[in-house]
N, C-alpha and C positions, 0 to 999 in steps of 0.2 A: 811480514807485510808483502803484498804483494807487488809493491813500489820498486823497482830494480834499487840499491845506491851504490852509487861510482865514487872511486876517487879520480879525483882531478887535480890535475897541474894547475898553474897561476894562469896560463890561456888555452884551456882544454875550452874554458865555456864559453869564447868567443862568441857571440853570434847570435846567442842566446841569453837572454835577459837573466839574475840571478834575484830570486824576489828579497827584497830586503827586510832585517826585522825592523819593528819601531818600536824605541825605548825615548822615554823621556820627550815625545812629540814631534820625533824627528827619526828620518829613513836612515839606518845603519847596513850598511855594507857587509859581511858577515867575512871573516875572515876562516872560515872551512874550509877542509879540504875534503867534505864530504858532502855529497848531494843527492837529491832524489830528484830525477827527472818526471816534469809536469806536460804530458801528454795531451794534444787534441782527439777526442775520444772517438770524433766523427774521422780524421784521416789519418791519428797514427802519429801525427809531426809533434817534434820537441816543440813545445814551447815556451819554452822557460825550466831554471833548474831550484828547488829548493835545498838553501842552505839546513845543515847540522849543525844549529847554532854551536858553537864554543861555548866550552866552561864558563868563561871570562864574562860572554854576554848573557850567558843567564843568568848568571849572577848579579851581572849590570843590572841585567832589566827587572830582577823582583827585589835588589837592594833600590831602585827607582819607586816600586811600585812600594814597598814600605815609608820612605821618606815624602811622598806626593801623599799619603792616608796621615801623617801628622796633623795635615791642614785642612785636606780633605773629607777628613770627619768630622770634622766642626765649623763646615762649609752650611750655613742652612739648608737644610730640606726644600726650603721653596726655591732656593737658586739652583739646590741639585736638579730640580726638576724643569727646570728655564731651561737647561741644555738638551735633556730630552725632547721636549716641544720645540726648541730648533732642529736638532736632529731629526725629529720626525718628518720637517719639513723637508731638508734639505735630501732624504733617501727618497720621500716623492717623488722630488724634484730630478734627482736622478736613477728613477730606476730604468729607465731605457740601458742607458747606460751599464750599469753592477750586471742587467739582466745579460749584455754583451759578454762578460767578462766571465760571467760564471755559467753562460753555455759553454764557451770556447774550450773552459778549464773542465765544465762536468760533465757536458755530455746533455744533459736534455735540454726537451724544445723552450722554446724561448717564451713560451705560455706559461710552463711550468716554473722556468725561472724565475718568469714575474711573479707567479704564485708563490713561488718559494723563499722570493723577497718579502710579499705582504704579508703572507704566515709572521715574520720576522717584526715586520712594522709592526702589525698587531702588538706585539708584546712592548715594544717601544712606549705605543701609546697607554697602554697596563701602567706604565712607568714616571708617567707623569704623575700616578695617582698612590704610587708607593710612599709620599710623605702622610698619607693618613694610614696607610696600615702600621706605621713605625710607633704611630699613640699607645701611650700607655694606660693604665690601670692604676687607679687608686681608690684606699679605703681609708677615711679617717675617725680617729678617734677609738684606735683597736685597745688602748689603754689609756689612761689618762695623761692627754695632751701629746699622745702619740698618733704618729700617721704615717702609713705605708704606701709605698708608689714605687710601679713597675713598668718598666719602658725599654724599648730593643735600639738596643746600637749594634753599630757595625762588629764586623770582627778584625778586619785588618784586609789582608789584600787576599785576595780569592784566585781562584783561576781556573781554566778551562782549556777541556782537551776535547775537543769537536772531532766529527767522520767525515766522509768524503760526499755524501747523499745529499747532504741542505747545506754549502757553504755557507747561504748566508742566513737562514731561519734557526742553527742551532746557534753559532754564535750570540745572535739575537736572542736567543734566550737565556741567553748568563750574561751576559756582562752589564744588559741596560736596569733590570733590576737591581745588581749587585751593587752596581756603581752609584743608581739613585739612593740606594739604600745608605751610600757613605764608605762603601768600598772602596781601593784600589782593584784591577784585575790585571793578570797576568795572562794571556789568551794563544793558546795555541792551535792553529787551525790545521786541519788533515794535510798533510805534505803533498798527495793528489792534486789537493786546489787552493793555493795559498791565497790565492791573489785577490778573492774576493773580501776574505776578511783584513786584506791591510785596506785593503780599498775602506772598504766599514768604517774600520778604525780613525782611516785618515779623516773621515768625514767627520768623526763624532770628534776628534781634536779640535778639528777647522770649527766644529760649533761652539767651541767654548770649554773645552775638559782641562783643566789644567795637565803642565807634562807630568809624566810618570803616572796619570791617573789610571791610563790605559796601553800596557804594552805588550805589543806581538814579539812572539818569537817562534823557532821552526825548529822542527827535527822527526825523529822518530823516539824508538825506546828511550835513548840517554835524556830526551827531553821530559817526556813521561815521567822517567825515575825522578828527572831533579825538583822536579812539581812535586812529587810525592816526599821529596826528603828536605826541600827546602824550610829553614827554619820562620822564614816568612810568610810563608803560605798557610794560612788558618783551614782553607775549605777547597776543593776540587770538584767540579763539575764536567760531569763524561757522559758522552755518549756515542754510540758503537758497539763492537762484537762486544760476546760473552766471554774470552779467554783475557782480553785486552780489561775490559771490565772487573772482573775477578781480581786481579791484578794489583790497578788500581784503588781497586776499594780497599783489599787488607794490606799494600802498601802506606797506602795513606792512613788508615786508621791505625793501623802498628805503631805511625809518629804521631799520633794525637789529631790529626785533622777528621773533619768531618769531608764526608763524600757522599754523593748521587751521582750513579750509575744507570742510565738506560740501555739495557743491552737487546739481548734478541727476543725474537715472535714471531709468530703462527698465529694469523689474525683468523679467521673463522667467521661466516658465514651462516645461518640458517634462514633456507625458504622452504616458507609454507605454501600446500596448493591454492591459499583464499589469495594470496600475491598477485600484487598486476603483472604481469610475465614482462610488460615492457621497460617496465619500468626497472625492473630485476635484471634482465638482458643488456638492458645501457649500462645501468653502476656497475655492477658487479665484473663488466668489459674494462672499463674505466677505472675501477678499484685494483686491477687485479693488475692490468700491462700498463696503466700511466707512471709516468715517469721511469719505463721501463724496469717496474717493479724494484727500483732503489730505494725503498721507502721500508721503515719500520712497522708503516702503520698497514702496509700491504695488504689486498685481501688475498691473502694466495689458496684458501682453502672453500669450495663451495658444498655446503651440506643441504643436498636435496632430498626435503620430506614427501614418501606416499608419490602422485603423479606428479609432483611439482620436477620429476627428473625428466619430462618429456622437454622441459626448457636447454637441457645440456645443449644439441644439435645447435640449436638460436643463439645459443653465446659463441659457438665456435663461428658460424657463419659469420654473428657482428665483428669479430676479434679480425677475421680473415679481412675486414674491411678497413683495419688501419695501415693507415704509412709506417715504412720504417725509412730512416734517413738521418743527417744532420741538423741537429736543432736549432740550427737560425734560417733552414730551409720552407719557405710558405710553404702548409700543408702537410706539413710530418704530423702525425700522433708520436711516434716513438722513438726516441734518439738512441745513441748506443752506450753500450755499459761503459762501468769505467776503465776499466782496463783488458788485455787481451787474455791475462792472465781470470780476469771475472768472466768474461765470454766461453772459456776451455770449461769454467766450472758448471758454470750450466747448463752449456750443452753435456759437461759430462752428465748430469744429474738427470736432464730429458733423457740419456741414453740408459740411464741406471732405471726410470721409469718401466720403459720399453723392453728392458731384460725382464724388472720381476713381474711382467704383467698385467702393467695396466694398460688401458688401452688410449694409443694415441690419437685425437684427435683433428688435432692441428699444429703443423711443426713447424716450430720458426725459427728453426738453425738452418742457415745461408740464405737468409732473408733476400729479396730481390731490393736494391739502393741503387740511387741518384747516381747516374757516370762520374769519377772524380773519386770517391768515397769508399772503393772498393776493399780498402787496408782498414778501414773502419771497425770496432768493437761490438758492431751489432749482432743480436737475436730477438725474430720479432717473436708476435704474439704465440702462446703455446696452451693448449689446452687439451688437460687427461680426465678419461672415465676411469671406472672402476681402480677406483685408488681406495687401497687398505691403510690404516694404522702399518707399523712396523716397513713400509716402502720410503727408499730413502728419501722421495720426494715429499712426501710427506712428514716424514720425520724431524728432514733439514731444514732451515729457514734457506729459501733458494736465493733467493733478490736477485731475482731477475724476471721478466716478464712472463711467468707462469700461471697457470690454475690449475691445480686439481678438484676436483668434481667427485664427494662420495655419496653416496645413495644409505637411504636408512628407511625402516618402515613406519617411523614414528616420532613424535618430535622429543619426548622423553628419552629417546635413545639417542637426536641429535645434541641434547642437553650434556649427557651423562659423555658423549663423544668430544664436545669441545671443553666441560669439565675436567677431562682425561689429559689434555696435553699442558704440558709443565709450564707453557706462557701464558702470560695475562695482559698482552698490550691491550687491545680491541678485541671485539668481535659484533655481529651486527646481525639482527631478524627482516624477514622480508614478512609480512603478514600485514592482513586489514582487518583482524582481530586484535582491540585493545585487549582482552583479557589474555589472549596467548600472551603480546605484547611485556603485559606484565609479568608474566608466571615465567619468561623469559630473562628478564632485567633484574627479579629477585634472586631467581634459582643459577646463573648463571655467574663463574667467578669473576672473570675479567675485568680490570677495572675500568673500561671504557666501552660501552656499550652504547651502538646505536639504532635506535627502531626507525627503518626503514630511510637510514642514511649508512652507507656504505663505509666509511670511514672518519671514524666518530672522534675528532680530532676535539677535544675543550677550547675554546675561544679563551683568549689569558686570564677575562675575568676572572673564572675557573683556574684548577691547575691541571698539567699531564698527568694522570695517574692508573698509569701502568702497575701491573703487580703482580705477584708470584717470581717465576725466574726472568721475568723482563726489566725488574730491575733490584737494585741494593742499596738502601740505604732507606730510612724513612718520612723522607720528603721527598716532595714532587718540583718538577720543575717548575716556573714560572708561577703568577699568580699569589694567593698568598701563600702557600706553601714554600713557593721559592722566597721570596720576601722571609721568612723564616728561618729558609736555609743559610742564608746572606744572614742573617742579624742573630745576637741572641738578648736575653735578658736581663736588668741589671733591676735590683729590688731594694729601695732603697724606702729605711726604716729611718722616724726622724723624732725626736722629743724636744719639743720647743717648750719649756712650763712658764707659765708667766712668774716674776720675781721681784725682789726689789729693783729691781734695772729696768724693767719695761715699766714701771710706777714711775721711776725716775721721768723717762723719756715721754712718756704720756704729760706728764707736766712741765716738761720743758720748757720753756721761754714766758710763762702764767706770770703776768705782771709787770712785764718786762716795757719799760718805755722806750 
């Protein structure tokens, strides 16, 4: 990780806040002597340290989270869902607010926070409607006076290991389905930015969850592991890199659990010359350095078909036209990475460009910032031509505000080019031909494809569905796949025949004065 962790004395942290876990509905103290310091991305300063929970508390918190699911899965479904629809309210109600907390901790601007809260909410409100995907299935009468019925309950207490890029929209993606579903969860947020998901949490308490329904806790690997070995834990929810990933997944399924994994991507891009050029110029600026390219769903790769490459020059120019700065400053487009340690890597990677050859466009290592913000983790927008297959920039998932720009003679060959790379988050066509359109969305693997939307995210109705090496397991986040992943199914066969007993009670009380 690229997280420094210190050991500390009992008043090394003076000064600085130590985020607490929450077990059983209440803030616990974490008694560590080890910690990960929680950075402001825009100047550098400690702000707060995150505790390594202790043995003792994680055990506390998922032997909680087992004994709160005794009652808690046989809580009706319509009450489960009362607290969601309060919850919904209540993250409305404060997203000024979480949006504060989770610039400060992650670094971008305070638009994309709000965005990256309602992404979240979104799924919330998915969630209210979780007690009719739980309906079962029945057939009667498969033999005489028999009849079969099938219906999903819970599994038990679930949990989640979140990244540092959407404190608060991935958490929101595990825990409000899980939990309407009849779950407990067990929730562990990036050690980078803790503070938004106790924040979360605490609210979704405050709406109604009974304790232990919901409980935080912090760490790195030892925390990881104990998720993955705890005998309580039925299912794991991840998302983040591909080694952390990997990981988890054959840790976890080695003990019997079920896992989903969203790991890495190479999101990809094809424009065509029928393309509005303007229109292609904005997103594709947009897709590619917003949210300082912290995103999975990134476009970091542009494939330009035939003359459609006379557009490259027009992206570098818009790009050159955004702010870089602190993201609770009016007027920023671009906030800074999350740590100094992610800033060394991508500018390592723009440099590793520049060796094998490509050609630089627009460099945005030692971005010009706001007076005050100088120690800041920023690099602004970056954009490369003549980028090959086999160039590391290319090759690597960068994340961080880049574009590479390849050129190709044909769109058959841009097909067979983003076919070729081992990810399948997204990828996206710029054309004003429905038949290209189509011949693009069939022939094309990825599982999330968007014509002439740049970042083809499914709205919850739907579910995430990433595929190839961007993710493991075989279900998708949220929607009803995650509803799936959270529940499974219990088939229950029944033979009632009628006898002398039901003759009996059919004539019970006949005559009776």
């Amino acid at each position: 990780s690229a997280t420094r962790r210190r050991l500390v004395g009992a008043g090394a942290s003076r000064g600085v806040a130590v985020v607490p876990n929450l077990i059983d509905g209440q803030k616990v103290q974490s008694k560590a002597t080890t910690f990960f310091d929680v950075h402001n991305p825009a100047t550098g300063e400690l702000i707060a340290r995150t505790p390594q929970s202790t043995p003792e508390e994680l055990k506390q918190a998922a032997d909680s989270c087992a004994r709160a699911f005794e009652t808690w899965r046989t809580t009706p479904p319509s009450t489960r869902a009362r607290v969601m629809h309060k919850y919904e309210g209540a993250i409305r109600d404060n997203t000024d607010a979480l949006a504060k907390v989770l610039t400060e901790e992650q670094g971008k601007t305070i638009a994309d926070a709000k965005g990256d809260i309602f992404r979240g909410l979104e799924v919330v409100e998915m969630s209210t409607n979780v007690p009719a995907m739980l309906q079962g299935e029945s057939l009667t009468n498969v033999a005489s006076s028999v009849d079969i019925h099938s219906y999903r309950v819970p599994l038990g207490v679930a949990a989640g290991i979140a990244p540092f890029n959407f404190p608060a929209m991935i958490p929101l993606w595990m825990f409000p389905p899980a939990i309407t579903a009849g779950n407990t969860f067990l929730m562990k947020p990036s050690e980078r930015v803790p503070r938004t998901a106790v924040m979360l949490a605490e609210m979704a308490n405050d709406c109604g969850l009974p304790p232990g329904v919901l409980n935080i806790v912090h760490g790195g690997h030892d925390t990881v592991n104990f998720i993955c070995d705890n005998e309580h834990v039925k299912a794991v929810s991840f998302v983040g890199g591909n080694i952390a990933g990997a990981h988890i997944y054959e840790r976890a399924g080695k003990n019997g659990k079920r896992a989903q994994c969203n790991m890495g991507a190479k999101n990809h891009a094809v424009i065509l010359p029928d393309a509005d050029p303007r229109s292609v110029v904005n997103q594709i600026v947009g897709a590619s350095c917003g949210a300082a390219g912290q995103r999975c769903m990134a476009l970091s790769v542009a494939v330009f078909v035939g003359d459609s490459k006379r557009w490259i020059p027009m992206i570098a120019e818009e790009a050159a036209k955004l702010t870089v700065g602190p993201g609770n400053m009016d007027g920023i487009d671009i906030g800074p990475l999350i740590s100094n340690q992610a800033k060394a890597r991508v500018e390592g990677l723009i440099q590793s460009g520049v060796d094998e050859g490509a050609e630089l466009l627009l460099d945005g290592r030692n971005p010009s910032v706001p007076k005050g913000y100088e120690n800041g983790y920023f690099t602004g927008p970056t954009i490369f031509t003549k980028v090959k297959p086999g160039m590391q920039i290319y090759d690597q998932e960068i994340f961080g505000p880049v574009l590479t720009c390849i050129e190709v003679d044909t769109f058959d060959e841009a097909i067979k080019l983003v076919n070729s790379n081992p990810f399948g988050n997204g990828t996206a066509i710029f054309t004003r031909s429905g038949g290209a359109a189509r011949k693009y969305v069939d022939q094309i693997e990825a599982g999330q494809v968007g014509v002439n939307v740049p970042i083809p995210v499914p709205l919850p109705m739907f579910s995430f569905t990433g595929n190839k090496k961007s993710i493991l397991g075989d279900l998708n986040f949220y929607g009803k796949a995650g509803v799936n992943f959270y529940t499974q199914l219990k088939t229950v066969t029944s033979a009632w025949r009628e006898d002398d007993h039901v003759e009996k009670l059919s004539t019970a009380g006949v005559g009776a004065q």
